[in-house]
Biopython code that builds the backbone (N, CA, C, O; Angstrom):
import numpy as np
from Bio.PDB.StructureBuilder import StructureBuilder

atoms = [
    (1, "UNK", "N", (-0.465, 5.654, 9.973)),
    (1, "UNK", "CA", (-1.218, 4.631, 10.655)),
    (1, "UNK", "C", (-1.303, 5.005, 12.128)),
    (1, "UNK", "O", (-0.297, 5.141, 12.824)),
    (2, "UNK", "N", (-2.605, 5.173, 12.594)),
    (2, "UNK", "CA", (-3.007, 5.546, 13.719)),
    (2, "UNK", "C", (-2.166, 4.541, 14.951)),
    (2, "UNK", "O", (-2.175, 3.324, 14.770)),
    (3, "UNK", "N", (-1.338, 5.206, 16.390)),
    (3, "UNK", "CA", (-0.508, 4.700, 16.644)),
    (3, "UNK", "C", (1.001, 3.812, 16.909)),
    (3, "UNK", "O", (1.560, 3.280, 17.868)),
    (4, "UNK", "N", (1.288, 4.028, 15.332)),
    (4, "UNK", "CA", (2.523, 3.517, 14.780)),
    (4, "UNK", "C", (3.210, 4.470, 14.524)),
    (4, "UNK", "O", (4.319, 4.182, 14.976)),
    (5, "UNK", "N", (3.269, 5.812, 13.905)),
    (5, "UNK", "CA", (4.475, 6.907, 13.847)),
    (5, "UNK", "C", (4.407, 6.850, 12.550)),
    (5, "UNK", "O", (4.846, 7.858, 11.997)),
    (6, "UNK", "N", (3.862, 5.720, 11.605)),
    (6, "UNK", "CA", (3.894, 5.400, 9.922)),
    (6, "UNK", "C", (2.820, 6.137, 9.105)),
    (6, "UNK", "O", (1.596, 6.166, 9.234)),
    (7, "UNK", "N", (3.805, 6.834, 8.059)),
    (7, "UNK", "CA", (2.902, 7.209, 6.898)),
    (7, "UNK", "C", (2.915, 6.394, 5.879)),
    (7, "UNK", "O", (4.034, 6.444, 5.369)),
    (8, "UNK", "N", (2.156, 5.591, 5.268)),
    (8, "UNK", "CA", (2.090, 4.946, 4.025)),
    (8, "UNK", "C", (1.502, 5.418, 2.689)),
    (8, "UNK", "O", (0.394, 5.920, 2.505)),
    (9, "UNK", "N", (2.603, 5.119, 1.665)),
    (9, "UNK", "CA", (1.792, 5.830, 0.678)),
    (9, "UNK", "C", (2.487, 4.841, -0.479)),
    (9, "UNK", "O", (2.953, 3.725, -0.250)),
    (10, "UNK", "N", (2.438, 5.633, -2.006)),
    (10, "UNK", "CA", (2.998, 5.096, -3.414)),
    (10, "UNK", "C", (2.958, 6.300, -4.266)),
    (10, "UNK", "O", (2.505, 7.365, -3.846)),
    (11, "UNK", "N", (3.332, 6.177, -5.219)),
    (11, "UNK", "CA", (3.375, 7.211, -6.260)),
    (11, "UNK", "C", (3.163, 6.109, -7.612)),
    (11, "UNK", "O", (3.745, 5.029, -7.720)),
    (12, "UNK", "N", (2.330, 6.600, -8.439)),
    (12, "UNK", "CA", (2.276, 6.115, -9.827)),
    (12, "UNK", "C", (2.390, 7.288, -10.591)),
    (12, "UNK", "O", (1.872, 8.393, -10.431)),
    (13, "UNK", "N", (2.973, 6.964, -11.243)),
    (13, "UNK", "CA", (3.734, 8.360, -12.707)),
    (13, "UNK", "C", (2.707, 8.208, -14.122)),
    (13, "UNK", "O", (2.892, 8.812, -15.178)),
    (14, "UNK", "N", (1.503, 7.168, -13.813)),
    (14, "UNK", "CA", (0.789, 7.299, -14.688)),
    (14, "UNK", "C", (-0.512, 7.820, -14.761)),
    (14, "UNK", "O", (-1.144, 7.750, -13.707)),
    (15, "UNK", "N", (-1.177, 8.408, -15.885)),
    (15, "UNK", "CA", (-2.216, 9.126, -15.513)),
    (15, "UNK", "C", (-3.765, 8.117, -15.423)),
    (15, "UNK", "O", (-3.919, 7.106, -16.108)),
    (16, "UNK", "N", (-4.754, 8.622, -14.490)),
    (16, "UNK", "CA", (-6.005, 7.568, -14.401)),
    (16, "UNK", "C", (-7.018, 8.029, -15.312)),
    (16, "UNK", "O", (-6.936, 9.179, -15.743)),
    (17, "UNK", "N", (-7.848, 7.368, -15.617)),
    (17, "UNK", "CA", (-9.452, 7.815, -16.461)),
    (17, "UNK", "C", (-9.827, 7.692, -14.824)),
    (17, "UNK", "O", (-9.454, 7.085, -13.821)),
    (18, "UNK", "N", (-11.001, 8.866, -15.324)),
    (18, "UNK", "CA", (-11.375, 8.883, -13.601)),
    (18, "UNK", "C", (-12.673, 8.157, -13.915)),
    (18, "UNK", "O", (-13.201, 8.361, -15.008)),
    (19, "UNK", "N", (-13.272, 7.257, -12.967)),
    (19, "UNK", "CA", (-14.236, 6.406, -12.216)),
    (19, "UNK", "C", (-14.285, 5.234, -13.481)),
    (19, "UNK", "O", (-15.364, 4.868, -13.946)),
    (20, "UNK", "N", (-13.048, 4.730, -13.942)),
    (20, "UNK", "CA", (-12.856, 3.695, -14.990)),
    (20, "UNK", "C", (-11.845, 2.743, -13.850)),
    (20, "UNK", "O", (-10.929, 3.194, -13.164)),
    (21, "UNK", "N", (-12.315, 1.362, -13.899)),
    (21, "UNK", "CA", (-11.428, 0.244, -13.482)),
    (21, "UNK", "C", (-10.266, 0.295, -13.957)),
    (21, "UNK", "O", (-10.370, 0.078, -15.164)),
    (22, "UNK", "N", (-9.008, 0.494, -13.623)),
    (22, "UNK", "CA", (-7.654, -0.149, -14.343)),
    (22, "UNK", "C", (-6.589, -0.485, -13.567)),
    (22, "UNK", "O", (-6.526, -0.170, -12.379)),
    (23, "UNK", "N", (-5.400, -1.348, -14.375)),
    (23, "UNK", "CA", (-4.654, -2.004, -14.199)),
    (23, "UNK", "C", (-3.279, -1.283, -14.919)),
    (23, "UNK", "O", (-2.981, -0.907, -16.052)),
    (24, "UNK", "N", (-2.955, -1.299, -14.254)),
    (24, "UNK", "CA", (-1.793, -0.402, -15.108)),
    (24, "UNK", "C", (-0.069, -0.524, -14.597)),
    (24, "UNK", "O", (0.133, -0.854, -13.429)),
    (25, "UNK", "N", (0.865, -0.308, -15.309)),
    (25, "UNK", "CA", (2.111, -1.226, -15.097)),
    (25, "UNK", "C", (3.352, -0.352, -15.782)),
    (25, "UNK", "O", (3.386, 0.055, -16.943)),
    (26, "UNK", "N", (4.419, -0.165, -14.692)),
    (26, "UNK", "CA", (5.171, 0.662, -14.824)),
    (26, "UNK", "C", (6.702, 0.697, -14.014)),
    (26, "UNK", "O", (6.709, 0.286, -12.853)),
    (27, "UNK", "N", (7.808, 1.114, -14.533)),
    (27, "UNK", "CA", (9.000, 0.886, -13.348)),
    (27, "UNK", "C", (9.198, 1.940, -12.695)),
    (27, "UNK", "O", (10.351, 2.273, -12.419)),
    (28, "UNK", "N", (8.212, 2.622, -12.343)),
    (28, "UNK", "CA", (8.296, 4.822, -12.081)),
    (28, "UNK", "C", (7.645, 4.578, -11.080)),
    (28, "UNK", "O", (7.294, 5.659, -10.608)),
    (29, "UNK", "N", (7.039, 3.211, -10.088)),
    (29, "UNK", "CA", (6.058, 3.077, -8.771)),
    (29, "UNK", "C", (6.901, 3.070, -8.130)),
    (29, "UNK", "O", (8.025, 2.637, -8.385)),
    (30, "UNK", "N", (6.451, 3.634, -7.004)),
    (30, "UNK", "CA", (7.060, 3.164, -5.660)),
    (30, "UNK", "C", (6.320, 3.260, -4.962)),
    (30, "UNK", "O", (5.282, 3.854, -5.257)),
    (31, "UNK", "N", (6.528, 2.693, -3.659)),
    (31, "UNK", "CA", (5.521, 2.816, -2.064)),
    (31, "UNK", "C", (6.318, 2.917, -1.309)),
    (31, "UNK", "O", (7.459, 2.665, -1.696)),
    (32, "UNK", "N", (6.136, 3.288, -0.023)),
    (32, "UNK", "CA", (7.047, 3.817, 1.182)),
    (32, "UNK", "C", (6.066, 4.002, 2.435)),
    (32, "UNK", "O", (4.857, 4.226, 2.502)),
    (33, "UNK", "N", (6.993, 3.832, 3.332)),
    (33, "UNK", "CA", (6.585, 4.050, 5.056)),
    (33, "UNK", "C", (7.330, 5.121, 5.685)),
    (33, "UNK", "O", (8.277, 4.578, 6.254)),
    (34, "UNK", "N", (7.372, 6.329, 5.859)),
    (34, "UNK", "CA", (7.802, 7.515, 6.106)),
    (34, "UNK", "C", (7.431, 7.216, 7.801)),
    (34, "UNK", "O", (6.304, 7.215, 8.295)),
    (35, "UNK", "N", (8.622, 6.990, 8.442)),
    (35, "UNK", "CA", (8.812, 6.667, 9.902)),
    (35, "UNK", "C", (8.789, 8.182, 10.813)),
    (35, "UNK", "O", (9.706, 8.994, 10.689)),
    (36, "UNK", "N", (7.682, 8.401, 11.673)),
    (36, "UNK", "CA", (8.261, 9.929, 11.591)),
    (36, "UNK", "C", (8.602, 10.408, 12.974)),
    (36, "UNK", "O", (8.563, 11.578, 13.355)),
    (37, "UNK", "N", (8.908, 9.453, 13.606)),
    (37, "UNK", "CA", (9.603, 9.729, 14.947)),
    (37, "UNK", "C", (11.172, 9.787, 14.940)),
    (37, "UNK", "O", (11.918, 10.411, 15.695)),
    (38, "UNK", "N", (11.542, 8.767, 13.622)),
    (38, "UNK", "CA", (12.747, 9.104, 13.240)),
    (38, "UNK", "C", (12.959, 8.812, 11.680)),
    (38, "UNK", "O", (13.155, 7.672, 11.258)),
    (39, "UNK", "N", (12.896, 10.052, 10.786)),
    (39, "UNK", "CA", (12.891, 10.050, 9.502)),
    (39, "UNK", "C", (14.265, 8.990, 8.589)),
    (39, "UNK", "O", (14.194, 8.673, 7.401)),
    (40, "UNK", "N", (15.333, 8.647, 9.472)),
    (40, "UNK", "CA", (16.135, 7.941, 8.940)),
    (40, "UNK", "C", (15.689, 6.566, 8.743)),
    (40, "UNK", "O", (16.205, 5.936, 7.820)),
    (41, "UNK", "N", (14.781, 5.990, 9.496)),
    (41, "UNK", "CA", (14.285, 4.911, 9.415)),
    (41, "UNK", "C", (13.153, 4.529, 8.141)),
    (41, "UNK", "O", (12.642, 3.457, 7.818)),
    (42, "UNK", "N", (13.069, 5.403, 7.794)),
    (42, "UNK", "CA", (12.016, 5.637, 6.568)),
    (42, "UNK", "C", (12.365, 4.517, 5.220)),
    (42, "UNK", "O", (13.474, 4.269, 4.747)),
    (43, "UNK", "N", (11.511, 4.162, 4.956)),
    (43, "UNK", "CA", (11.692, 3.064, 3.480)),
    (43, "UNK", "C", (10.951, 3.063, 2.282)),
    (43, "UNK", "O", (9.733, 2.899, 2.213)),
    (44, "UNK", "N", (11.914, 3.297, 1.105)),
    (44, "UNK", "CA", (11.384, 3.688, -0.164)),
    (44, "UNK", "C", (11.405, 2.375, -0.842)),
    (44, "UNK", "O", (12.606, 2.134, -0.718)),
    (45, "UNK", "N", (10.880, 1.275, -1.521)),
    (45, "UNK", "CA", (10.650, 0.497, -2.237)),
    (45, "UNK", "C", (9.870, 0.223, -3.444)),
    (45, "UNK", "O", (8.712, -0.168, -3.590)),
    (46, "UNK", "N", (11.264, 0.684, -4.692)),
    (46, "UNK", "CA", (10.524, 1.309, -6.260)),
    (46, "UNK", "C", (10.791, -0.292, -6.553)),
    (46, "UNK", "O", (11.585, -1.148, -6.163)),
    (47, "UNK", "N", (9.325, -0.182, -7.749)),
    (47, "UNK", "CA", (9.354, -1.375, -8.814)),
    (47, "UNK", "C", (10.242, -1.678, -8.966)),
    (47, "UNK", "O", (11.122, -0.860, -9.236)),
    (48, "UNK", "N", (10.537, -3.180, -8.868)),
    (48, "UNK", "CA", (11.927, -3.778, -9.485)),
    (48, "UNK", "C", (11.527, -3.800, -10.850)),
    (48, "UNK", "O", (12.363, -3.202, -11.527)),
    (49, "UNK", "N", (10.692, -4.197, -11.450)),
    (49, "UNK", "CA", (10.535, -4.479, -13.164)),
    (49, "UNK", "C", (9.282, -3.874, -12.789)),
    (49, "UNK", "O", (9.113, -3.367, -11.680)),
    (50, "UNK", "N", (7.999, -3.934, -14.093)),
    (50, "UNK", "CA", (6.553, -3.103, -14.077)),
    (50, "UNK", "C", (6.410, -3.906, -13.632)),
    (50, "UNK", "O", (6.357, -5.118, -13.844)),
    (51, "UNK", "N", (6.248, -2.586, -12.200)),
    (51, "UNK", "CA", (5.030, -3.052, -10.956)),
    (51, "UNK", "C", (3.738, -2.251, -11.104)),
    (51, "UNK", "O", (3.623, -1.039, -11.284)),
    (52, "UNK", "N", (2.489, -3.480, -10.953)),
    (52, "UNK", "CA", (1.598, -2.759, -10.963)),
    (52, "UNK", "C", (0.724, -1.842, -10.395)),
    (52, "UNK", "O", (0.910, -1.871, -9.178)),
    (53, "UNK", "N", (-0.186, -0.999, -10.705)),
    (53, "UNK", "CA", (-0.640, -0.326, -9.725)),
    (53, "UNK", "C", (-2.380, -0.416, -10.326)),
    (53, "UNK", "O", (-2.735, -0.031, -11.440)),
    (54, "UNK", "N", (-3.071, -0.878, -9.517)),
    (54, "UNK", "CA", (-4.512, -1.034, -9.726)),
    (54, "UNK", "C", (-5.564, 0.128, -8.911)),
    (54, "UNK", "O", (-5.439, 0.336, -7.704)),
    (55, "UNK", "N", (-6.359, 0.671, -9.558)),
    (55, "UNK", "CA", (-7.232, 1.550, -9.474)),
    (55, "UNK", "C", (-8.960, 1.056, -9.644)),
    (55, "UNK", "O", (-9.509, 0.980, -10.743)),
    (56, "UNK", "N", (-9.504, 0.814, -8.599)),
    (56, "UNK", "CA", (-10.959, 0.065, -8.842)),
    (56, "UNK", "C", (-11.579, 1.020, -8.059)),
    (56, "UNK", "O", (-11.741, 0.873, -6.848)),
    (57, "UNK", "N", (-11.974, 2.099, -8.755)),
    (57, "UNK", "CA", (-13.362, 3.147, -7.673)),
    (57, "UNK", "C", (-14.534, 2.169, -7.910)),
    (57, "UNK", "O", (-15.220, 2.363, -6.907)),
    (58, "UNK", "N", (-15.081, 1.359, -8.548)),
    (58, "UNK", "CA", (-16.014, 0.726, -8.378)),
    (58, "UNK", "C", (-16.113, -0.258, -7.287)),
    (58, "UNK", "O", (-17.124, -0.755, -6.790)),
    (59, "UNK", "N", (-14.917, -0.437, -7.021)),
    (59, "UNK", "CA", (-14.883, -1.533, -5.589)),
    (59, "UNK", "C", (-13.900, -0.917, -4.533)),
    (59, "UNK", "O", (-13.435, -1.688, -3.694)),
    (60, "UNK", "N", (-13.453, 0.751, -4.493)),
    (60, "UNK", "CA", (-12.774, 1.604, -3.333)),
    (60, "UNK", "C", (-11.594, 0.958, -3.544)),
    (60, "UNK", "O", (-11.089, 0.977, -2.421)),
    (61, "UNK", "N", (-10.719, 0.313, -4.379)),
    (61, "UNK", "CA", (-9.745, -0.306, -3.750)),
    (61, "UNK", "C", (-8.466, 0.524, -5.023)),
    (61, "UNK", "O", (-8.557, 0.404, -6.244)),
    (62, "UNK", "N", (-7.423, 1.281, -4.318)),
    (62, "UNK", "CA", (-5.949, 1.757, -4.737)),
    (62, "UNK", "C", (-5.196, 0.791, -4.212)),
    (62, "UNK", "O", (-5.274, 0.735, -2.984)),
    (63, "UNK", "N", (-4.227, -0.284, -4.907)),
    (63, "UNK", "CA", (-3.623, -1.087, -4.785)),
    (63, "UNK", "C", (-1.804, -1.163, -5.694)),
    (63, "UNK", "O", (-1.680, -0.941, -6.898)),
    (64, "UNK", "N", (-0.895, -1.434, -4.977)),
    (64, "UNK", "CA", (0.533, -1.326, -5.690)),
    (64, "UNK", "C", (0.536, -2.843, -5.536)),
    (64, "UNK", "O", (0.981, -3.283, -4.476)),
    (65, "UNK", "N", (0.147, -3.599, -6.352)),
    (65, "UNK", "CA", (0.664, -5.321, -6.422)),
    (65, "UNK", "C", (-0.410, -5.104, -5.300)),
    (65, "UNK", "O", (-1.198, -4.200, -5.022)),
    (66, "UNK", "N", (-0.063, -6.458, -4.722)),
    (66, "UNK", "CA", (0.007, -7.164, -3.050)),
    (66, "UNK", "C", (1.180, -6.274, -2.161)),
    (66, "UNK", "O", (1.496, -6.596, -1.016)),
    (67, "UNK", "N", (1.590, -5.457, -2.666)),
    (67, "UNK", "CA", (2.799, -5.018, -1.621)),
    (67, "UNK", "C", (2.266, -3.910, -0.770)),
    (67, "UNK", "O", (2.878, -3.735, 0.284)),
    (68, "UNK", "N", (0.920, -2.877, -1.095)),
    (68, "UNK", "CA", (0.494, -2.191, -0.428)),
    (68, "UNK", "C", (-1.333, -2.194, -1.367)),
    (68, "UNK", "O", (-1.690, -2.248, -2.544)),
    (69, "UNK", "N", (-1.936, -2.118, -0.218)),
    (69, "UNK", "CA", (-3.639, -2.417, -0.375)),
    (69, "UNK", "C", (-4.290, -1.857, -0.217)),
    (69, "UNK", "O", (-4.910, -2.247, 0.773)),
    (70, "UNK", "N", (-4.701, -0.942, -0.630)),
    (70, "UNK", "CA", (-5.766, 0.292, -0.018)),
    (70, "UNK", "C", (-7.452, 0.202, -0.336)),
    (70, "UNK", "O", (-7.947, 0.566, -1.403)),
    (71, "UNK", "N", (-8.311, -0.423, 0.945)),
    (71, "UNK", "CA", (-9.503, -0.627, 0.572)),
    (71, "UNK", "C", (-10.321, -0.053, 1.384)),
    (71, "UNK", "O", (-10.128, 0.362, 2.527)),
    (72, "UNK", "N", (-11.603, -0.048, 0.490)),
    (72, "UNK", "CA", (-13.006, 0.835, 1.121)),
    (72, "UNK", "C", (-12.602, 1.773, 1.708)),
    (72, "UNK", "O", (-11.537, 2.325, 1.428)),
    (73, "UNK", "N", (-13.538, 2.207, 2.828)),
    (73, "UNK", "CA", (-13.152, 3.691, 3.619)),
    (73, "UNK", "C", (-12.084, 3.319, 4.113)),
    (73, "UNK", "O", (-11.975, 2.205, 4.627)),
    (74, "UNK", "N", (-11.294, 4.012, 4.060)),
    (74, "UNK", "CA", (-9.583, 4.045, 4.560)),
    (74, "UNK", "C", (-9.632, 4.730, 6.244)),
    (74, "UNK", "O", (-8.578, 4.652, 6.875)),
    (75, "UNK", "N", (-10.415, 5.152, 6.688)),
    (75, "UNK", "CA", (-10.659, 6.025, 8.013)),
    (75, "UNK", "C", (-11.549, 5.231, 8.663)),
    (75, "UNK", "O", (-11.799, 5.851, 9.697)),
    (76, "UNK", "N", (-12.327, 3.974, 8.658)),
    (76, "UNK", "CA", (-13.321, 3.221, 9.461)),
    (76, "UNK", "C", (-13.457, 1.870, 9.027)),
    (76, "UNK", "O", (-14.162, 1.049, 9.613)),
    (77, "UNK", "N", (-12.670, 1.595, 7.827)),
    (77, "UNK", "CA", (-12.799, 0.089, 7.866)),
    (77, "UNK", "C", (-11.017, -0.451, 7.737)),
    (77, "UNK", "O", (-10.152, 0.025, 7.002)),
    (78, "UNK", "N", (-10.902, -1.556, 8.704)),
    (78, "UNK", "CA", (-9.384, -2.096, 8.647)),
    (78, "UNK", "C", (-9.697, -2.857, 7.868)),
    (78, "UNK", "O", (-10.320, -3.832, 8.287)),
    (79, "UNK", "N", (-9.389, -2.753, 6.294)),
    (79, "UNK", "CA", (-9.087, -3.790, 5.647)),
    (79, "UNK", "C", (-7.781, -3.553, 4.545)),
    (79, "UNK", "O", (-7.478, -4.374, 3.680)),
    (80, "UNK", "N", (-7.034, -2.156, 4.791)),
    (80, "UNK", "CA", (-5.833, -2.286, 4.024)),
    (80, "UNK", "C", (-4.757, -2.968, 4.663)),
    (80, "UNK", "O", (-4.923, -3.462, 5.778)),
    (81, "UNK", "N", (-3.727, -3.038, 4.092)),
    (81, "UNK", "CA", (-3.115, -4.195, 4.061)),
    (81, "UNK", "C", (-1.671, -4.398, 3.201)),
    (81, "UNK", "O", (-1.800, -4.062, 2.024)),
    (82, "UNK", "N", (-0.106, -4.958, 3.617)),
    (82, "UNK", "CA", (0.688, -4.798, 2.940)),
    (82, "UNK", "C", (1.241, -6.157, 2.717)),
    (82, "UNK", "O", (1.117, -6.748, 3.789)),
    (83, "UNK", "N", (1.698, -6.803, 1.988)),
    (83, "UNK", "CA", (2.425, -8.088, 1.931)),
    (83, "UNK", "C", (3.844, -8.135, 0.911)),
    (83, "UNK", "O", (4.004, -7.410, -0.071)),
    (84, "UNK", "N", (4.730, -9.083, 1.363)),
    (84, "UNK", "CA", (5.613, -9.307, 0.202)),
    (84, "UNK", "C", (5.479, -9.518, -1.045)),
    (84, "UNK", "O", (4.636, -10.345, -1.392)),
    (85, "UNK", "N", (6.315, -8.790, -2.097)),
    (85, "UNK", "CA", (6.111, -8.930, -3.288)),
    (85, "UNK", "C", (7.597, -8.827, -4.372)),
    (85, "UNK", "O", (8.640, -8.185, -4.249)),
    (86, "UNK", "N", (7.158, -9.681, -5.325)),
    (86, "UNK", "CA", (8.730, -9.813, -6.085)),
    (86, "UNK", "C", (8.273, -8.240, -7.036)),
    (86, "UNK", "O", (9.024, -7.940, -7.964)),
    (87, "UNK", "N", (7.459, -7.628, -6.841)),
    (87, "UNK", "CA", (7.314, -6.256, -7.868)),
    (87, "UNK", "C", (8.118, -5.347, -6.994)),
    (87, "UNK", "O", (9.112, -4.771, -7.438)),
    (88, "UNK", "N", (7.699, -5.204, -5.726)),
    (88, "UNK", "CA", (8.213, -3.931, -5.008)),
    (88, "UNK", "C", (9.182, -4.826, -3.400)),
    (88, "UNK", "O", (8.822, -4.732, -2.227)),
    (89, "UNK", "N", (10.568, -5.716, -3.999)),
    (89, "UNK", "CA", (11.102, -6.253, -3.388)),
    (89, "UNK", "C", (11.260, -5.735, -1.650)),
    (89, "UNK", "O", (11.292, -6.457, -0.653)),
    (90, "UNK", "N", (11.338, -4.275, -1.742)),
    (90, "UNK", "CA", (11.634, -4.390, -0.134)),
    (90, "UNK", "C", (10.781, -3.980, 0.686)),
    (90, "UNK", "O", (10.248, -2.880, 0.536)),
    (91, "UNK", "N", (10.490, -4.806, 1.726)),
    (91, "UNK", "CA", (8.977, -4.795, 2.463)),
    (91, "UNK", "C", (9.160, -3.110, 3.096)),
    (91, "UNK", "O", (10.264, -2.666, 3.412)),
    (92, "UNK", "N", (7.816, -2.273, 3.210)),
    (92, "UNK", "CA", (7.525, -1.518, 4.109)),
    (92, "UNK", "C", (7.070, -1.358, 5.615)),
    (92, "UNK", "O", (6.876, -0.344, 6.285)),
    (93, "UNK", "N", (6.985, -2.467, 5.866)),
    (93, "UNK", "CA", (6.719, -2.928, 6.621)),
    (93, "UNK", "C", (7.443, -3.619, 8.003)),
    (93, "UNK", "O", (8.660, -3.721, 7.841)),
    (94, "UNK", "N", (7.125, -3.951, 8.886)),
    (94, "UNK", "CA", (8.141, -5.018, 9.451)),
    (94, "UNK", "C", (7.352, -6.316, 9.494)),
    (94, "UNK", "O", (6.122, -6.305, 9.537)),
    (95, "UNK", "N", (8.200, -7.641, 9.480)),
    (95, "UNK", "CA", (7.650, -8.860, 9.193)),
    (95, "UNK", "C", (6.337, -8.841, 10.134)),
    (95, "UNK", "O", (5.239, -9.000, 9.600)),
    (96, "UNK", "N", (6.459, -8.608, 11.820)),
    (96, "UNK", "CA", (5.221, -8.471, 12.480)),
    (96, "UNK", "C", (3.961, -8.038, 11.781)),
    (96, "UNK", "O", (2.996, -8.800, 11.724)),
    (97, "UNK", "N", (3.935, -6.488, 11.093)),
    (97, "UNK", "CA", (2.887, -6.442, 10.280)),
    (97, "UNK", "C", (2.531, -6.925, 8.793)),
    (97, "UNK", "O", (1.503, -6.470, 8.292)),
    (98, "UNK", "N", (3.241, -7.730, 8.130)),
    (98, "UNK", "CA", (2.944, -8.327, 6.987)),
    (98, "UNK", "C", (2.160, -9.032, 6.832)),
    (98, "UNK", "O", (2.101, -9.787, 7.803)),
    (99, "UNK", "N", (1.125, -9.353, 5.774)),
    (99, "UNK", "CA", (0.262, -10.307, 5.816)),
    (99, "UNK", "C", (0.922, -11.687, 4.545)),
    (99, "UNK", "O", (1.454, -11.474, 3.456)),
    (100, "UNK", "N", (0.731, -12.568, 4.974)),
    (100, "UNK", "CA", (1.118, -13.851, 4.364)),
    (100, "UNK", "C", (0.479, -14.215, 3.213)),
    (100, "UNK", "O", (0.990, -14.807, 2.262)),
    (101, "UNK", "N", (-0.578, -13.871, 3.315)),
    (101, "UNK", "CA", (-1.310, -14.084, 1.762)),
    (101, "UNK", "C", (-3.139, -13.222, 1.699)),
    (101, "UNK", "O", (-3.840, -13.697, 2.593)),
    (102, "UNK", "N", (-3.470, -12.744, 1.320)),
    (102, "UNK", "CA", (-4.276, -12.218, 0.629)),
    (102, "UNK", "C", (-5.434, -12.771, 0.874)),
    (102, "UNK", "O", (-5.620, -13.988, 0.875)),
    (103, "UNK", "N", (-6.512, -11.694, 1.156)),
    (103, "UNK", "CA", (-8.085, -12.171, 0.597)),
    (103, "UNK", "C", (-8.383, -12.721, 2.349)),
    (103, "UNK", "O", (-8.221, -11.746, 3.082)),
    (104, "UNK", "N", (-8.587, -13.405, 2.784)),
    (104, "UNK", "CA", (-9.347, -14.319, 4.330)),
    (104, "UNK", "C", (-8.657, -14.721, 4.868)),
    (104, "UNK", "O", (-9.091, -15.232, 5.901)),
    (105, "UNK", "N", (-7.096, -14.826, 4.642)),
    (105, "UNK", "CA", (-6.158, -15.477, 5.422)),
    (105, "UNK", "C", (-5.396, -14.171, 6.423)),
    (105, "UNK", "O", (-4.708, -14.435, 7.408)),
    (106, "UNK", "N", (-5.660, -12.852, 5.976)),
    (106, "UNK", "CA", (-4.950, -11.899, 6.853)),
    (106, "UNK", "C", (-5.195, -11.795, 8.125)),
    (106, "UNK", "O", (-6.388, -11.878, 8.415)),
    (107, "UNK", "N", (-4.386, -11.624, 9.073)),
    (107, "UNK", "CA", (-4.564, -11.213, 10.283)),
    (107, "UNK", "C", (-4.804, -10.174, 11.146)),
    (107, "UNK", "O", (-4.296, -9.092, 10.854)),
    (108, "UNK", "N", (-5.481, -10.261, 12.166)),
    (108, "UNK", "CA", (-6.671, -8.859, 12.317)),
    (108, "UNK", "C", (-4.865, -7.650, 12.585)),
    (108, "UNK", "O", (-4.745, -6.473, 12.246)),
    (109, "UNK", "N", (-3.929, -8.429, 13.180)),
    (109, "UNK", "CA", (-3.253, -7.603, 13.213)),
    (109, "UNK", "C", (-2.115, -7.116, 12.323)),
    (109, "UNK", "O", (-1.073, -6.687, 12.819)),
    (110, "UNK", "N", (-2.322, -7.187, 10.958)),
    (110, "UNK", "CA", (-1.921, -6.529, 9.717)),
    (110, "UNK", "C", (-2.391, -5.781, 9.391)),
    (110, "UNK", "O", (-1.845, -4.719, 9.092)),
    (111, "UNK", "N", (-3.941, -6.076, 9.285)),
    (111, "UNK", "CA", (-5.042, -5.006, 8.708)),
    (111, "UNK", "C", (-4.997, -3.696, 9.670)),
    (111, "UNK", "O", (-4.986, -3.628, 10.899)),
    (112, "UNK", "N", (-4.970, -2.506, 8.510)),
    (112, "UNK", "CA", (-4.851, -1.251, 9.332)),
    (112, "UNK", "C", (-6.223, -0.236, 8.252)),
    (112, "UNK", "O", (-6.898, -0.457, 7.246)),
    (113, "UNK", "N", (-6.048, 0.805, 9.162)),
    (113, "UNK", "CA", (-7.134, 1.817, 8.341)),
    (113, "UNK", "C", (-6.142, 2.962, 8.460)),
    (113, "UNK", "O", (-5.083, 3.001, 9.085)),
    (114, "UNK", "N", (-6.587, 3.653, 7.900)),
    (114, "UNK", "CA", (-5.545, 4.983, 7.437)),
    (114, "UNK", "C", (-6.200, 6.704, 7.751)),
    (114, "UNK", "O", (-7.045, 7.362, 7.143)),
    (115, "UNK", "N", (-5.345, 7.016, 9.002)),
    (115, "UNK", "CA", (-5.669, 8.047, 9.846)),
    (115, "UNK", "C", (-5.261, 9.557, 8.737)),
    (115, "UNK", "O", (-4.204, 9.657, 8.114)),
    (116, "UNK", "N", (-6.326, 10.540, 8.722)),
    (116, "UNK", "CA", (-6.044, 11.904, 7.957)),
    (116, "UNK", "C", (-5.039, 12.551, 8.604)),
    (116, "UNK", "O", (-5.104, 12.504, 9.832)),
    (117, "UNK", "N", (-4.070, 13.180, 8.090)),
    (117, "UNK", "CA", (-3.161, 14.484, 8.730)),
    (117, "UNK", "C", (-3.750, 15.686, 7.525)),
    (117, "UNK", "O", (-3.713, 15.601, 6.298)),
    (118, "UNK", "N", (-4.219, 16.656, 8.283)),
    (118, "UNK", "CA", (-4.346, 17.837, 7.559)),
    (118, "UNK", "C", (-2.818, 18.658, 7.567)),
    (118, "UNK", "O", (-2.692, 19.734, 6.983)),
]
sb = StructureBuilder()
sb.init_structure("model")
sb.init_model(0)
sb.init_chain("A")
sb.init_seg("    ")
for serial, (resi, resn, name, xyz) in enumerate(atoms, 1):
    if name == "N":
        sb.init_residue(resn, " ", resi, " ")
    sb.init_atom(name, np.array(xyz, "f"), 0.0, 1.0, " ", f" {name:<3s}", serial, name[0])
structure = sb.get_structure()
């Protein structure tokens, strides 16, 4: 995340149909914030029970629950987004950037867009 030091990401251990909608559910997810000014600070947060992981190329959006949000162009539009979740119990986040609930209620300063490292 452009100006924060944060890499955000997830891993799903399951395989996709490519340009097919799905929903898919598993205890092998995780998401994480790879802190990289100081790597000890870094936070891994795997599925507590099947957490899901949603895949919509028809609507741009890679999603782990509500706990991490990945929408439209990831490089020019702020609309991803991380919130608490009983799937992936420990936030990546810090409470400052969390969003409270989903969809029109987020705050401009949660919403982030997601900078390339080659």
């Amino acid at each position: 995340l452009e100006g924060t030091g944060e890499i955000l990401g997830g891993y799903n251990s399951l395989e996709w149909e490519k340009n097919n909608d799905q929903r898919k559910r598993t205890k092998e997810n995780f998401i994480f914030s790879l802190k990289t000014a100081n790597i000890k600070n870094s936070i891994l947060s795997r599925a507590s029970e099947c957490g899901s992981v949603n895949n919509y190329p028809s609507s741009s959006e890679l999603s782990f629950g509500y706990a991490l949000r990945l929408i439209d162009n990831l490089k020019t539009e702020k609309r991803c987004y991380c919130m608490n979740s009983r799937k992936y119990p420990k936030p990546i986040r810090s409470s400052e950037f969390m969003s409270i609930s989903p969809g029109w209620g987020i705050s401009e300063k949660s919403l982030f867009s997601v900078e390339e490292y080659e």
